[in-house]
C-alpha positions in Angstrom: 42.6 46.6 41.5 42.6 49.6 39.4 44.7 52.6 41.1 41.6 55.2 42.0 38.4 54.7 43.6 35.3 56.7 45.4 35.6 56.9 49.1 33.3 59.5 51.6 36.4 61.8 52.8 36.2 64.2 55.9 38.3 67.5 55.6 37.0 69.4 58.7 33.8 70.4 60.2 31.2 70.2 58.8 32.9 69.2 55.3 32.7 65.9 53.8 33.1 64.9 50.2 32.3 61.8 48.2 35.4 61.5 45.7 38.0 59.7 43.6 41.1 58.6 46.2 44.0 56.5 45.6 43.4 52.6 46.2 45.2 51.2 49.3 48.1 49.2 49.0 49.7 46.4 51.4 51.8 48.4 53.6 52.7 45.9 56.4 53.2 42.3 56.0 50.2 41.6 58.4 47.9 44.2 56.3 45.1 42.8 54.0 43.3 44.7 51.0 39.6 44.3 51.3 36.9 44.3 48.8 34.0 46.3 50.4 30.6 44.6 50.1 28.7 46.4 52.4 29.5 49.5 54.7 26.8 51.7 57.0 27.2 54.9 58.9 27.7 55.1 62.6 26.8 57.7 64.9 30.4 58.2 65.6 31.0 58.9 61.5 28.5 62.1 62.3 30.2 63.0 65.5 33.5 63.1 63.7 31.6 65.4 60.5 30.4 67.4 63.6 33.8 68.4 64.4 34.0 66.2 67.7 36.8 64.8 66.5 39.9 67.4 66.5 42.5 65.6 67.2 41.8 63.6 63.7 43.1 66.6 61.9 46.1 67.0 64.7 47.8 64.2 65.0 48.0 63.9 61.0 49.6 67.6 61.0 51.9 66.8 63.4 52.9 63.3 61.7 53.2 64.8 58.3 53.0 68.6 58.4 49.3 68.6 56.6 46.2 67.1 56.5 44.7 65.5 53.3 41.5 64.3 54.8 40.4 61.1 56.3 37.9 58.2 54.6 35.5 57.8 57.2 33.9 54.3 58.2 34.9 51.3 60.4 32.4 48.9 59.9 32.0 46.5 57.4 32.1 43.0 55.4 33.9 42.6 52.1 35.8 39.9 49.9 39.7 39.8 50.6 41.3 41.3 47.7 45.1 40.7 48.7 47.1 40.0 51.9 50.5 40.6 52.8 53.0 37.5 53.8 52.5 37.2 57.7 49.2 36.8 56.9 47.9 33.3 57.4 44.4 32.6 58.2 42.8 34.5 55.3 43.2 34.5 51.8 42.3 36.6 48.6 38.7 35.6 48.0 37.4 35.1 51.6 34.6 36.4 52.4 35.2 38.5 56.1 33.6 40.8 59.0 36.2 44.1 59.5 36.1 44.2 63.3 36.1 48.1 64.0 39.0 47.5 66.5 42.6 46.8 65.0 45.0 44.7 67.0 48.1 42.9 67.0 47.3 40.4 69.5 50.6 40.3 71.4 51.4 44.0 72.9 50.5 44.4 77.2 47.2 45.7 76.6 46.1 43.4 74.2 47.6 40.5 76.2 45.1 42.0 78.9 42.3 41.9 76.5 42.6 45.4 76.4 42.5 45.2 72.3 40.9 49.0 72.0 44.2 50.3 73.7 46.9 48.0 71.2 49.9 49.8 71.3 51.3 48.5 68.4 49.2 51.3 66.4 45.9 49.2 66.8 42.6 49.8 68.4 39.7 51.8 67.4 42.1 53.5 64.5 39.9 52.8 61.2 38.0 55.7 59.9 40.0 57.6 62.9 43.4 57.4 62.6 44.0 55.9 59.4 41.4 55.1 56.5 38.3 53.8 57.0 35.3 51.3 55.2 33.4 53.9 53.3 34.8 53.4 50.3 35.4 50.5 47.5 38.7 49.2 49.3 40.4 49.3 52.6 43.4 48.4 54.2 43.2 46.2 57.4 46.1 45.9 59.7 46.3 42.6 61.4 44.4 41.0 59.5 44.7 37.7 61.6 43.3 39.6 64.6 41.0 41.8 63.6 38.8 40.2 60.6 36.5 37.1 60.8 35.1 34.6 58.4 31.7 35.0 57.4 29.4 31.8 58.0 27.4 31.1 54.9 24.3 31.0 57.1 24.7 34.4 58.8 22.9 37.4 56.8 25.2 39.7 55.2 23.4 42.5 56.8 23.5 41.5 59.9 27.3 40.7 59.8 27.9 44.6 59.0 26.3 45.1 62.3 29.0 42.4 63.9 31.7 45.4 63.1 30.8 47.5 65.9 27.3 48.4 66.8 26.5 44.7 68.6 30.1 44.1 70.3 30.0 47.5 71.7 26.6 47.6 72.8 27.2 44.3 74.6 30.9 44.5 75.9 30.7 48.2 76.9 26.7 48.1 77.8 25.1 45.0 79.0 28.8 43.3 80.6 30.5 46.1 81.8 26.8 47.2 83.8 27.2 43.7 84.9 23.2 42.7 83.7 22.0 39.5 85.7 19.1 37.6 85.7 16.1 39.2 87.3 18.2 42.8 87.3 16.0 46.3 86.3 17.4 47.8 83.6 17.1 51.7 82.0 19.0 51.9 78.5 18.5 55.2 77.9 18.9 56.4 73.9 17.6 54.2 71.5 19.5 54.4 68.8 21.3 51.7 66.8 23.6 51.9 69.9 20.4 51.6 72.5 19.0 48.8 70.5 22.0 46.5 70.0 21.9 47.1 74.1 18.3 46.0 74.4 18.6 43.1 72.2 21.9 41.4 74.0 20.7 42.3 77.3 18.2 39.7 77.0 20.9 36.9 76.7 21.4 37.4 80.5 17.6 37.3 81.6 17.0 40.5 82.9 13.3 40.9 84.5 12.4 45.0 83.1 14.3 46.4 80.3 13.2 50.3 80.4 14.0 52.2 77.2 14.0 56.0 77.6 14.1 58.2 74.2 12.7 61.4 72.6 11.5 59.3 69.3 7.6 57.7 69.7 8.6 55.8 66.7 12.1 54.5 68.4 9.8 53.8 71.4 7.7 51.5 69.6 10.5 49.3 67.7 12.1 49.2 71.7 8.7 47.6 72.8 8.7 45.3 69.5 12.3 44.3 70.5 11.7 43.3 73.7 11.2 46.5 76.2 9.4 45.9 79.2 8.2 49.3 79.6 9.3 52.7 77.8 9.7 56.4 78.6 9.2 59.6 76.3 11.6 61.7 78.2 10.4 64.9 75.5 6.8 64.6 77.1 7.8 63.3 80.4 9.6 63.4 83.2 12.1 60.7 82.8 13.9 60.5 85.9 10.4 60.5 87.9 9.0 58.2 85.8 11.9 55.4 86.1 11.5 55.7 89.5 7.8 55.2 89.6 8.1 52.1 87.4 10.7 50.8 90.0 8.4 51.7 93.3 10.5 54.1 94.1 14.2 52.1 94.3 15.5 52.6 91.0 17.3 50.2 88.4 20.5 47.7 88.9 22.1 49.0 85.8 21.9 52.0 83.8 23.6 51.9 80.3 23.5 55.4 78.6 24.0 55.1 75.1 23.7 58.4 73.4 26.2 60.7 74.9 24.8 64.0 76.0 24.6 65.7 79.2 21.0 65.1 79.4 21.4 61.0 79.2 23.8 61.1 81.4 21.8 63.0 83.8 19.1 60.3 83.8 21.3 57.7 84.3 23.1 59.1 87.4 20.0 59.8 88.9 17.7 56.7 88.4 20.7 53.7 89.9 19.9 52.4 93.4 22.4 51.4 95.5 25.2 48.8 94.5 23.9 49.3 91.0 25.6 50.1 87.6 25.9 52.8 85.7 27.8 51.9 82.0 28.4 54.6 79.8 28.4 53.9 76.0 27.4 57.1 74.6 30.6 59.4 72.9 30.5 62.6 75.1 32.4 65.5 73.1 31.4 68.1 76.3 32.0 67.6 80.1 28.9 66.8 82.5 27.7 67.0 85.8 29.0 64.6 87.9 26.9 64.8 91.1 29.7 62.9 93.0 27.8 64.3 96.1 24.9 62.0 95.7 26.8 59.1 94.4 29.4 58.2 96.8 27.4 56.6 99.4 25.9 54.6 96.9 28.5 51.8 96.4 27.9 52.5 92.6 30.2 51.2 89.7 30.7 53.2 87.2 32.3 52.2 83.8 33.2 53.7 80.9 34.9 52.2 77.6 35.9 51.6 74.0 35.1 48.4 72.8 37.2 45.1 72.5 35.6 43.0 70.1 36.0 40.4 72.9 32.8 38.7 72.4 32.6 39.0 68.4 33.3 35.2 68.1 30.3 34.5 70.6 27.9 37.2 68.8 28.4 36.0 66.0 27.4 32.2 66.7 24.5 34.1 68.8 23.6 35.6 65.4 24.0 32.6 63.1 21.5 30.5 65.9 18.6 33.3 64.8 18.5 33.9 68.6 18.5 38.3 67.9 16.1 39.7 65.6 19.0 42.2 64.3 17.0 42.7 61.4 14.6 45.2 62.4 17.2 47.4 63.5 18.0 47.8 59.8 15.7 50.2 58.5 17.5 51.6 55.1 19.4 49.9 52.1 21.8 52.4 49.4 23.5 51.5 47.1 27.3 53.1 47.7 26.9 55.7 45.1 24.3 57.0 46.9 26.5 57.5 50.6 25.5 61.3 50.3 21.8 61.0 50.4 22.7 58.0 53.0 24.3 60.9 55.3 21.5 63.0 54.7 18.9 60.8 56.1 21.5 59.1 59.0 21.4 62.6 59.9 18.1 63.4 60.3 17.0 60.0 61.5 13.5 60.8 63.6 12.4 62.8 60.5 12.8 59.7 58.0 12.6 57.0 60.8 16.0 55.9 59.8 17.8 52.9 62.8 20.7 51.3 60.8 21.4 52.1 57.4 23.2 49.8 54.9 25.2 50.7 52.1 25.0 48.0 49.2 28.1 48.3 46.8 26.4 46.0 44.1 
């Protein structure tokens, strides 16, 4: 490995920069060094550029007295380049998914299956807390845990989207909202988030999948994925027009996926009684809670940060051909090109932009 390479580094709001950084080195004896392949950019990546992220900046004063920016990313595939000794079911040259939660496998939490709250410095930590995929290398902590084989018959594109988008869409979306067979469901945002929702809902056999977004063109891939019926909450309505597509009772589950006051909104209002409401979406503000409606309900309410409890099972899911994954994935760039890559992430109704995919070769 030489000693330097490119990386997409955040430095504060609204600040980002696409330069040389020092190559990662095996720091724990359960670390591995991988090889990116291919990386993409997550909603969350443009949260944290945003400035939603403080405490990013924080935490690493406080540790070390400044802050010398963060690599950004924490999804990905890539070729094992090194591992340390503890390591024991991967090897340099294996070809591997980097799940976008780090754990060790044995703390309370993640004996609980709580692996997004390790508390041996794991969880959701990669492009967070420590260094993340956009870049040539990265370093993995427990690697035994947190990184998976890639089948030869899976699609390489589609495995990037095994990092995070599809576990937490499913895990913290379609299973915490508790979808069942013949259940009405209202995903509301339909973003790569939304989508990955829509597709793996439809392993449980709901009977209407309603898809609720601002984006005609997002609308239409929902329908193409397998929406029952869609709302354009911009021209419309939404919260009427759910309820008229449910005669008036509302939906079983509500998963919002976007993470706004507005989505929110939608969701807590369209749920009928002993339904679900599942919150996905990020929220950097506060909202309206309108407890005063809700309590008589006998709602459930979740919230979360995925798991990665269901990787395994996805990823057989996605190896049997069973989700069209591939039309969520709208863009290819090559990995010099991770600017321009922001630039249209960022202003994905204008240039129609779902998943992007960053191709290092």
């Amino acid at each position: 490995m030489k000693d330097t390479m490119k990386a997409m580094v955040y430095y504060g709001e609204n600040d980002l920069r696409f330069e040389e950084r020092p190559t990662p080195k095996i720091i724990e004896p359960t670390d591995a060094i991988i090889k990116l392949t291919k990386t993409t950019i997550c909603g969350t990546d443009l949260g944290i550029m945003k400035g939603k992220n403080p405490e990013i900046e924080a935490t690493e004063i406080e540790k070390n007295g400044t802050f010398n920016g963060r690599i950004l990313g924490h999804e990905g595939i890539g070729i094992v380049e090194e591992v340390g000794s503890a390591v024991k079911k991967f090897k340099k040259g294996d070809k591997v998914i980097i799940s976008c939660v780090s754990r060790c496998g044995t703390c309370e939490n993640c004996q609980k299956q709580l692996n997004a709250h390790c508390m041996n410095e794991g969880g959701w930590i990669m492009g967070y807390m420590i260094d993340g995929t956009q870049a040539e290398y990265v370093r993995t902590p427990f690697a035994d845990t947190s990184l998976y084989h890639i089948p030869t018959e899976l699609n390489e594109d589609i495995a990037v989207l095994l990092s995070d988008a599809l576990p937490t869409s499913h895990e913290i979306g379609v299973q915490y909202g508790d979808v069942k067979p013949g259940d009405t469901v209202a995903i509301v945002g339909a973003g790569p988030i939304g989508m990955a929702a829509l597709l793996t809902a439809q392993l449980y056999s709901p009977s209407e999948i309603i898809v609720v977004d601002m984006d005609e063109n997002r609308l239409n891939m929902a329908l193409e994925m397998g929406a029952t019926k869609v709302v354009n909450s911009g021209k419309e309505d939404a919260i009427a027009k759910i309820r008229e597509l449910t005669n008036g009772r509302g939906v079983d589950c509500a998963i919002e996926a976007v993470g706004i006051p507005a989505t929110w909104n939608v969701c807590q209002h369209v749920v009928k009684e002993g339904g679900n409401i599942a919150n996905v979406g990020v929220h950097g503000q506060s909202v309206d809670f309108a407890l005063e409606k809700l309590w008589i309900k006998n709602l459930k309410i979740t919230t979360g940060l995925v798991n990665a409890n269901t990787t395994d099972m996805l990823l057989k899911t996605c190896c049997s051909g069973k989700l069209p994954l591939d039309k969520m994935i709208t863009h290819h760039f090559k990995f010099e090109d991770l600017e321009h890559a922001y630039k249209v992430f960022k202003n994905a109704a204008d240039e129609k932009a779902m998943k992007v995919i960053i191709d290092y070769h």
